[in-house]
C-alpha positions in Angstrom: 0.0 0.0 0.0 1.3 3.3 -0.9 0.1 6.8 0.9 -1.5 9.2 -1.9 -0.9 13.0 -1.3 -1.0 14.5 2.3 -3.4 13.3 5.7 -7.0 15.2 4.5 -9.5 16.4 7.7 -13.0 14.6 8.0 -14.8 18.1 7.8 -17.8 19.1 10.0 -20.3 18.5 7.4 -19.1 14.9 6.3 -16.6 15.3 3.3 -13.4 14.0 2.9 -11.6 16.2 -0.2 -9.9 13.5 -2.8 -6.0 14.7 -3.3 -5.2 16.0 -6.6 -2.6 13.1 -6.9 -5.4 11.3 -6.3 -7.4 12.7 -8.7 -5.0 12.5 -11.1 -4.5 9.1 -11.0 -8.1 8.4 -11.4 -8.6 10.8 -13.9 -11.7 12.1 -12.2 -13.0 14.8 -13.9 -15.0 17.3 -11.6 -19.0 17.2 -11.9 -18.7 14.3 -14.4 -17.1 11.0 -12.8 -18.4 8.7 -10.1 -16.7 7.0 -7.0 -17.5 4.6 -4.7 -16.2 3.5 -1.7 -16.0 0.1 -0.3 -14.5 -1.3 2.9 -11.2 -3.6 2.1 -9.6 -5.7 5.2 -10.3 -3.0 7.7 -9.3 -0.1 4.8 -11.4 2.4 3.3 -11.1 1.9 -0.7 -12.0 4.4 -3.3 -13.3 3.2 -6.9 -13.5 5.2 -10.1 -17.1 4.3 -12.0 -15.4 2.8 -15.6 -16.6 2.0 -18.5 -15.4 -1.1 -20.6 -16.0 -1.0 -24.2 -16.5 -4.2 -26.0 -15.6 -6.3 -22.8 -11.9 -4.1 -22.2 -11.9 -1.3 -19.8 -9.4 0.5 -21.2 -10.2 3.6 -18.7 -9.1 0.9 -15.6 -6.0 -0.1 -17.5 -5.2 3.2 -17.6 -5.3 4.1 -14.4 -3.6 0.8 -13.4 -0.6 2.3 -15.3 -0.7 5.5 -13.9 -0.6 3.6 -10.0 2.4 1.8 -11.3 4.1 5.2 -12.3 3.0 6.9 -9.1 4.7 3.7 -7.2 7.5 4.0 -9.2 8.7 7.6 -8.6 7.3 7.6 -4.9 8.0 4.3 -3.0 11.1 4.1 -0.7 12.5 0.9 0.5 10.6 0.5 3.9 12.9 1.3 7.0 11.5 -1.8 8.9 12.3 -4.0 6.0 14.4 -7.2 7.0 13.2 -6.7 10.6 11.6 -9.4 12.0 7.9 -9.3 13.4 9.2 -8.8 17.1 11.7 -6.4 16.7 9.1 -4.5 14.3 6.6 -4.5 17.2 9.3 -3.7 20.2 9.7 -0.2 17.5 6.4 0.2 17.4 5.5 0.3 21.1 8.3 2.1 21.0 7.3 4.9 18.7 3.6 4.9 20.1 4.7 5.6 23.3 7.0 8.5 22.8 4.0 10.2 20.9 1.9 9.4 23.3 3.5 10.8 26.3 4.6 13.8 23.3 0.5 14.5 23.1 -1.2 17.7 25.1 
């Protein structure tokens, strides 16, 4: 999973604003495309409405391609790779705790 433009507030009349990287990706085009959202393992998962034309959605290849760019120019190698599960989670409680005790 890859993180897609900066953390976006739940405002105070229910919206959640897509990121334009986002957006981009999708190629959403304002007042004409639909979404939808679904819930994934636990994770909120946003889908672009597509059309196929005779049986190929070229519209969802597409935007497969432009994920796979995305992923390409913005994906580090993880700083917890090679760890193993408990030292990852002795890091964790770790790093909870310090922001934790950091909070107001």
């Amino acid at each position: 999973m890859l993180r897609i433009g900066s953390r976006i507030s739940f405002d105070c009349c229910g919206r959640i604003t897509v990121p334009k990287e986002l957006a981009d990706m999708l190629n959403l085009t304002k007042g004409n495309d639909l979404v939808y959202w679904t819930v994934e393992d636990g994770k909120a998962v946003i889908h672009k409405v597509t059309q196929p034309f005779y049986g190929i959605d070229i519209e969802a290849e597409e935007i497969e391609a432009n994920l796979r760019e995305y992923e390409s120019r913005f994906r580090k190698d993880l700083p917890f790779e090679g760890l193993t599960e408990q030292q990852r989670r002795e890091l964790a409680i770790e790093e909870y705790r310090r922001r934790k005790d950091s909070e107001c």
